[in-house]
N, C-alpha and C positions, 0 to 999 in steps of 0.2 A: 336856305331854309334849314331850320336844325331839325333834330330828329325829334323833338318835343310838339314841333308844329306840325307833324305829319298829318294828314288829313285835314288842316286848316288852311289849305291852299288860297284859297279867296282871300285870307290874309295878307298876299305878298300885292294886293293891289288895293289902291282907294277905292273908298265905300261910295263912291256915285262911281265906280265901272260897270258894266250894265251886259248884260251876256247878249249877244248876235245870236235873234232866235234861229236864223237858218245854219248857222255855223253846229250853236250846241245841238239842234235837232240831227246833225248827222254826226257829234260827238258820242249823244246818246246809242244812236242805234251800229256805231259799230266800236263802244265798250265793251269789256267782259270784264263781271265783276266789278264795279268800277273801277277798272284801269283802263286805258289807250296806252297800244305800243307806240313807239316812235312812228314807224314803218306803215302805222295807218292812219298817224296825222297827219303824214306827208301825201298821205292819200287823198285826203282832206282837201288838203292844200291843194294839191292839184284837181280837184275835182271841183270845189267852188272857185278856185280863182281867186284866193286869199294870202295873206301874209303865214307863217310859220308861226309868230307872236301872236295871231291871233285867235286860231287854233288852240293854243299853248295856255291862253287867258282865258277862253272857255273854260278850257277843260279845268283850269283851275277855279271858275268861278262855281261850275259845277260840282264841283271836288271830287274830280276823276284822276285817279291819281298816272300817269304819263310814266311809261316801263319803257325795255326792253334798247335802250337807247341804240340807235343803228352802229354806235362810233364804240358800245361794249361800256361807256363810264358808270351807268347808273341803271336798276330797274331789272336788277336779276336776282332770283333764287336761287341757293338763297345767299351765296356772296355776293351779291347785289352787282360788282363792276367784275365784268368777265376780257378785260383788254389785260393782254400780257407786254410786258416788253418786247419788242423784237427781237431776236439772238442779232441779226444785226442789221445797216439797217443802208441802203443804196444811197449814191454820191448824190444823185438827181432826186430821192426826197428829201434829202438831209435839205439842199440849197432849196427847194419849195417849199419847204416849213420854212428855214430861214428867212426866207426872202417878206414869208405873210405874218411873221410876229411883230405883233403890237401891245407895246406896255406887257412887254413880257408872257402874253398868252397868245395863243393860235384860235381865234375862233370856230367854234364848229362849221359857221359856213365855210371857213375858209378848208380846214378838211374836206368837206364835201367837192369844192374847188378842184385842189389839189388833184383829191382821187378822179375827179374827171378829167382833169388835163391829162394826168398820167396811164389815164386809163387800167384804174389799179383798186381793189374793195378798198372801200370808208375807212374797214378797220385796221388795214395792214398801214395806214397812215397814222392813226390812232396809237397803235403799236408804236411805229416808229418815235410818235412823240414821245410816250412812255418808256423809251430807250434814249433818248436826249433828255429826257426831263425838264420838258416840255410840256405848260398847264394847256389845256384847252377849255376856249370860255370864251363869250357864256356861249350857252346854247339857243339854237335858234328857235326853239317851245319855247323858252322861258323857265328849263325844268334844274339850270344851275348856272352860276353866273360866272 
């Protein structure tokens, strides 16, 4: 999505997608402003028993705009991505990033993944990509590809 299409979020999906009224009814009531963090669609998620994607399509059908990304890429104030590189960055993530690139990107699930195996934050794997230069993509909202 470029930055001209901001708040046209409904745009990134065809016009007979059709909003899950029980989905957006708890999109709605835990907005602010209209934005949703990462960190309470994942709430979402697990509190209806839903996909990530689909979460992610509400909130864009609604045009809520999706912040504060858990992994630091997107949805911060106001430098929007708050991930740094790592100063540097352990043997055993370096080979767990390796091991989950595809077509050249690490997908967000597969961070999420990782930091669970390793038992280690989202972000400090995020980091680490950003010290290999390493894209991460897409995301599992649907909020970059």
């Amino acid at each position: 999505m470029t930055h001209e299409d901001r708040g046209h979020y409904a745009k990134k999906h065809s016009s007979d997608t059709r909003v899950d009224e029980k989905i957006a009814e708890t999109v709605k009531k835990m907005q602010e402003d209209g934005k949703l963090t990462c960190s309470k669609a994942f709430k979402i998620v697990k509190k209806l028993k839903v996909s990530p994607g689909e979460v992610g399509r509400n909130a864009d059908l609604l045009e809520i705009r999706l912040c504060q990304c858990q992994l630091g890429l997107y949805g911060y104030y106001p430098q929007k991505k708050i991930v740094k590189p790592a100063k540097e960055v352990l043997e055993e993530i370096t080979e767990a990033i390796e091991k989950e690139i595809s077509n050249g990107k690490l997908s967000c699930k597969s961070v999420w993944n990782i930091a669970e195996k390793l038992d280690i934050p989202k972000m400090k794997v995020s980091s680490a990509c950003e010290k290999l230069g390493v894209k991460i993509g897409p995301c599992q909202l649907g909020a970059f590809g």
